[in-house]
DOPALO-494737 format. One record per residue: x, y, z of N, C-alpha, C in turn. Coordinates in steps of 0.2 Angstrom, whole numbers, plus 2048, in hexadecimal, padded with zeros to 3 digits. Example, Ala and Ser with C-alpha at 12.3 -4.5 7.8 and 13.67 -1.06 7.14 Angstrom:
DOPALO-494737
(pt (842 7E4 827) (83E 7EA 827) (842 7F0 827))
(pt (840 7F5 823) (844 7FB 824) (840 800 827))
//
This chain:
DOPALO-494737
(pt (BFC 2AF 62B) (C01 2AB 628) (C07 2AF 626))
(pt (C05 2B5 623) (C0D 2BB 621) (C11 2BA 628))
(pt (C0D 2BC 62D) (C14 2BB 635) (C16 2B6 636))
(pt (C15 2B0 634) (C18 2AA 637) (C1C 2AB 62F))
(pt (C1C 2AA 629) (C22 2AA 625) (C27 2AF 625))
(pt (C24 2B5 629) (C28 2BA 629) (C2E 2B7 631))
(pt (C2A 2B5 634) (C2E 2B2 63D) (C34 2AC 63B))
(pt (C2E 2A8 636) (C35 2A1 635) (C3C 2A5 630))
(pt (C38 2AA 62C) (C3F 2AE 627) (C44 2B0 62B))
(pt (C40 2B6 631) (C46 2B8 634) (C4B 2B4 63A))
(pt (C45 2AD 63D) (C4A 2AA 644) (C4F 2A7 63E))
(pt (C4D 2A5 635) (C53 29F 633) (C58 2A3 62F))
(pt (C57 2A9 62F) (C5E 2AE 62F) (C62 2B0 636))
(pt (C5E 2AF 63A) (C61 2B1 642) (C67 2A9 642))
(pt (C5F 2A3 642) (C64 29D 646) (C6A 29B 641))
(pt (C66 29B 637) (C68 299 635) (C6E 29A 633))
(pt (C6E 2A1 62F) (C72 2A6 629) (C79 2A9 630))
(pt (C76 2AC 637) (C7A 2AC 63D) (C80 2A9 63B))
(pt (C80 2A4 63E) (C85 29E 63F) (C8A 29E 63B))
(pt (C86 29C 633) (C8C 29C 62E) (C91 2A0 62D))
(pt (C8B 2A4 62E) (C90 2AC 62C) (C97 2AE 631))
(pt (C96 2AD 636) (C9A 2AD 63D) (CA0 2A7 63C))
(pt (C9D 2A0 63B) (CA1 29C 63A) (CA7 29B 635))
(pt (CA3 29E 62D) (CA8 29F 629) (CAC 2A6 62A))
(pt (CAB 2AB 62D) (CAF 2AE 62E) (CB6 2AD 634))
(pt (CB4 2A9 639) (CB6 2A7 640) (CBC 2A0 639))
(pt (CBB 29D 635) (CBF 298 631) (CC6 29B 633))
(pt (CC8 29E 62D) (CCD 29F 62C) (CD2 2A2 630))
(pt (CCF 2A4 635) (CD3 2A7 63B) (CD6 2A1 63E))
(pt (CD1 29A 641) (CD2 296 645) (CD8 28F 63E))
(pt (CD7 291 63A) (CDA 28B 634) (CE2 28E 634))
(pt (CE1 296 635) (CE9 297 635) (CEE 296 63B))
(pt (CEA 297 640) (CED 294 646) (CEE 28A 648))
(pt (CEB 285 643) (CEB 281 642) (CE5 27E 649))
(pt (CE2 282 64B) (CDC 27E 64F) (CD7 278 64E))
(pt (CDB 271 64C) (CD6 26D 647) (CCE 26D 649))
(pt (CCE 26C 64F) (CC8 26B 653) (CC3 270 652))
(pt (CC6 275 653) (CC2 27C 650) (CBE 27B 648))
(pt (CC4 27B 647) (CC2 27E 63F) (CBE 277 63B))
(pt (CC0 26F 63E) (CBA 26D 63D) (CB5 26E 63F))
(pt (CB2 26F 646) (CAB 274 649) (CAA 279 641))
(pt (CAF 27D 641) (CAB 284 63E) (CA9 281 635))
(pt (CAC 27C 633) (CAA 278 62F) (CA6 276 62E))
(pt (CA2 271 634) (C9D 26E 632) (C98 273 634))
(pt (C97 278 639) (C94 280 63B) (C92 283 632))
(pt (C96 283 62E) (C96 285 629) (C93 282 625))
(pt (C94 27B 623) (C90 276 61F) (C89 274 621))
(pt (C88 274 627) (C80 273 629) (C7D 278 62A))
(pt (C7F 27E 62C) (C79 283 62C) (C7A 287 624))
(pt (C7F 284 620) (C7C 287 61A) (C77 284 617))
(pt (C76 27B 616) (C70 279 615) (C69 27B 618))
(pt (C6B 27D 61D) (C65 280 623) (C62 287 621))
(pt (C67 288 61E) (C65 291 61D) (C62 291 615))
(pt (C62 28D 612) (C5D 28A 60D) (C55 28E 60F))
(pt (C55 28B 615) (C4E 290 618) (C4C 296 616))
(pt (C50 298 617) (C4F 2A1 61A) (C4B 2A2 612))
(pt (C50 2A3 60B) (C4E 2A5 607) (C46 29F 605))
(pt (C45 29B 604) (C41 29B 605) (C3C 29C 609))
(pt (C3A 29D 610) (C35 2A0 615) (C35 2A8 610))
(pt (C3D 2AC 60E) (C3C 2B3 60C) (C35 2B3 606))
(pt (C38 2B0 602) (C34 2B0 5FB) (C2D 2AE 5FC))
(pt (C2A 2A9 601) (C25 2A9 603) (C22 2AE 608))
(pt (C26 2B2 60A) (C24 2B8 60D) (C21 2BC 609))
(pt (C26 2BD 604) (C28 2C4 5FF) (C21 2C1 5FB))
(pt (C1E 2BC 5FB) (C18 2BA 5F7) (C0F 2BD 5FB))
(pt (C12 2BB 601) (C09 2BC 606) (C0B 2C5 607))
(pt (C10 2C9 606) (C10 2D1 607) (C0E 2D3 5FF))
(pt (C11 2CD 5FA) (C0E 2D3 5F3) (C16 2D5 5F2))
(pt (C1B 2D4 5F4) (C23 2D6 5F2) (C26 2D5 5EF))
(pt (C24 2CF 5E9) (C2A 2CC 5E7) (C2C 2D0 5E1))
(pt (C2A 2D6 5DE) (C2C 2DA 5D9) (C2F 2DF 5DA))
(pt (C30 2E0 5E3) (C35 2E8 5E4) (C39 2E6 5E4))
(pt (C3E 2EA 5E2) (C45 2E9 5E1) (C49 2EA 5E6))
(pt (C48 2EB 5ED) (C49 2EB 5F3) (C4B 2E1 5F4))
(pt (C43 2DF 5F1) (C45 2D9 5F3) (C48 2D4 5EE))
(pt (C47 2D6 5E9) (C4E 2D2 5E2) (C54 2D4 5E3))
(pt (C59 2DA 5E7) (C5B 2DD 5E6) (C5E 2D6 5ED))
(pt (C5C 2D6 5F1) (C5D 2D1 5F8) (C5D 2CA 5F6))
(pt (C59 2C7 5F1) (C57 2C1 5EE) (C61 2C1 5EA))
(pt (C60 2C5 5E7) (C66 2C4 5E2) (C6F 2C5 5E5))
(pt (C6D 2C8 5EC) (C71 2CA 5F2) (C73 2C1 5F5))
(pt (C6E 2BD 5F5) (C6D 2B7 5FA) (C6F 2B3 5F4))
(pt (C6E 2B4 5F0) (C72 2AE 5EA) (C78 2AF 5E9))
(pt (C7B 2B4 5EA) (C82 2B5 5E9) (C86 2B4 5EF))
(pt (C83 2B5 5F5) (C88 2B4 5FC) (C86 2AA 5FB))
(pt (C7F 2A7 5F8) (C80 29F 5F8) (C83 29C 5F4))
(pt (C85 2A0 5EF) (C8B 29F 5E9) (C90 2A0 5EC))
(pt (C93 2A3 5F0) (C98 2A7 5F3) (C9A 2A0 5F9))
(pt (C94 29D 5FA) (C96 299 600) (C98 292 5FF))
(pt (C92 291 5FA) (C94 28A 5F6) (C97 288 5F2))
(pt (C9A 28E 5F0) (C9F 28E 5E9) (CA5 28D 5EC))
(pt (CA7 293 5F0) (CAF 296 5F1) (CB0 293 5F8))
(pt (CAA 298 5FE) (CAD 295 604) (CAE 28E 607))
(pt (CA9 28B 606) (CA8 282 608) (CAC 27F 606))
(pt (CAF 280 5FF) (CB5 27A 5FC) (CBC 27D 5FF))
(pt (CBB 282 600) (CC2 286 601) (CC2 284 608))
(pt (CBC 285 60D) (CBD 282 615) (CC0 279 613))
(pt (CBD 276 60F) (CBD 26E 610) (CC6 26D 60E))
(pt (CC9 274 608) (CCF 26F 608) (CD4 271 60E))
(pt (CD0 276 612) (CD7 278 617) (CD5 273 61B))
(pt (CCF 271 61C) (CD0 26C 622) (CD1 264 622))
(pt (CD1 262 619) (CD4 25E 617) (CDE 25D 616))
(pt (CE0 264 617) (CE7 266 617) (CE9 265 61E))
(pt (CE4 268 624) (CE6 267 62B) (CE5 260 62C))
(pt (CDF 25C 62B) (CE1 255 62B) (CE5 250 628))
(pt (CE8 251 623) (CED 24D 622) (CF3 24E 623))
(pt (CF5 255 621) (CFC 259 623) (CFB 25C 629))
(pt (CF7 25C 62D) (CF9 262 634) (CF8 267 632))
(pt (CFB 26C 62C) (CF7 272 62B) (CF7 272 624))
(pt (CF4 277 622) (CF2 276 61D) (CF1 281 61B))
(pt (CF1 283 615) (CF2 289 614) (CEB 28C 611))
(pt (CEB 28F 617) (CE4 295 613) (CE4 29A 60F))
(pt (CE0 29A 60A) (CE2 29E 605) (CDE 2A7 609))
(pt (CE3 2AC 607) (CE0 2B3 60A) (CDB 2B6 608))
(pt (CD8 2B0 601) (CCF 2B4 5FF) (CCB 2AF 604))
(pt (CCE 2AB 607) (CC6 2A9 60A) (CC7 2AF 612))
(pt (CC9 2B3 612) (CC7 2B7 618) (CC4 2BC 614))
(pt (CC6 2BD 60F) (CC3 2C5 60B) (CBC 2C2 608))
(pt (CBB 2BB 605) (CB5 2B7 606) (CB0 2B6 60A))
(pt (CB2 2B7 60F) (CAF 2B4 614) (CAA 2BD 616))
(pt (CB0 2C2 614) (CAE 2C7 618) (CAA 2CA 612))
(pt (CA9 2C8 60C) (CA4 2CC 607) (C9B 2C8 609))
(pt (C9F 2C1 60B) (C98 2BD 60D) (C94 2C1 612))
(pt (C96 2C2 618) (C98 2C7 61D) (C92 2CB 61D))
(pt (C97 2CF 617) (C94 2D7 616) (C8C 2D7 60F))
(pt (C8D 2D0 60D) (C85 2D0 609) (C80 2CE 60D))
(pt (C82 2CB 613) (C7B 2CA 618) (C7B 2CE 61B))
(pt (C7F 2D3 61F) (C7C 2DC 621) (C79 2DD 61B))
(pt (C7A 2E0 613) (C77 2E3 611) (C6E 2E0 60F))
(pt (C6F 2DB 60E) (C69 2D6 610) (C65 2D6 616))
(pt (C68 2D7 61C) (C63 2DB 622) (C62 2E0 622))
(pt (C64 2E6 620) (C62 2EC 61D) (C5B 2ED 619))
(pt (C5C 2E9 612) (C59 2EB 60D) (C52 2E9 611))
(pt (C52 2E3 615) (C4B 2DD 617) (C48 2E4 61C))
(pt (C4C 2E9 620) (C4A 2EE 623) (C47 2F2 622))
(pt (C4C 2F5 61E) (C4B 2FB 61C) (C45 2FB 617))
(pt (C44 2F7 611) (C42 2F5 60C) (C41 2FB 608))
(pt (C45 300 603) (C46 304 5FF) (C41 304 5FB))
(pt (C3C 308 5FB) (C36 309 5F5) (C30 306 5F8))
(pt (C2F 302 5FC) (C2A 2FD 600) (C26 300 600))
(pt (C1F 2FE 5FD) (C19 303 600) (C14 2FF 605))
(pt (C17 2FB 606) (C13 2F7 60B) (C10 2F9 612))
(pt (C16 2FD 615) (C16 303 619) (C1C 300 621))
(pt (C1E 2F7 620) (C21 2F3 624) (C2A 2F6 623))
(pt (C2C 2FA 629) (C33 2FA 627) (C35 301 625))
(pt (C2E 306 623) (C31 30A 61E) (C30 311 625))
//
């Protein structure tokens, strides 16, 4: 049972956590150039596979259950990492994607602000450090990673 919630955690970080990450970063680039068609795609890219990626941390936490994990700090440390880049997405990124695209569709362009690139890019750099940690696992004596 550990393999398969450990297989569904990693393919819905590949298929899911992937994408967003890619597409909120790819945003801003294509909303300056006024690409409407784009940056709707990278929009809806953004808003569906964030609900999607609702998966991952739960598949994690039920992984982190059948190995005995859930008290390293390797893996709170990842847990508290994934709630900040979901904060980070739901909070800051997705409303800030909807009013540029709500600006390119009414007015033709509309002005992106320069923290949704520097946003995008901390999102970014919390799921590296979040693949890492799932790798590496720091302290782990489980002996997987180490």
């Amino acid at each position: 049972m550990t393999a398969v919630l450990l297989a569904v955690h990693v393919l819905g970080g590949i298929v899911f956590v992937g994408p967003v990450t890619v597409a909120a970063s790819l945003f801003p680039r294509y909303a300056r150039e006024g690409s409407v068609g784009v940056v709707d795609a990278l929009h809806r890219i953004s808003r569906v596979y964030a609900v999607l990626g609702l998966a991952v941390p739960v598949f994690g936490i039920a992984t982190g259950a059948q190995l005995g994990v859930l008290g390293d700090a390797w893996l709170l440390v990842s847990m508290a990492l994934t709630l900040v880049a979901a904060l980070l997405l739901g909070l800051v990124i997705l409303p800030a994607q909807a009013r540029v695209v709500t600006g390119l569709h009414e007015r033709g362009a509309a002005a992106v602000p320069a923290s949704l690139g520097m946003t995008t890019g901390v999102f970014a750099l919390i799921w590296a450090v979040v693949v890492v940690l799932m790798i590496v696992r720091p302290g782990s004596t489980t002996g997987v990673g180490a």
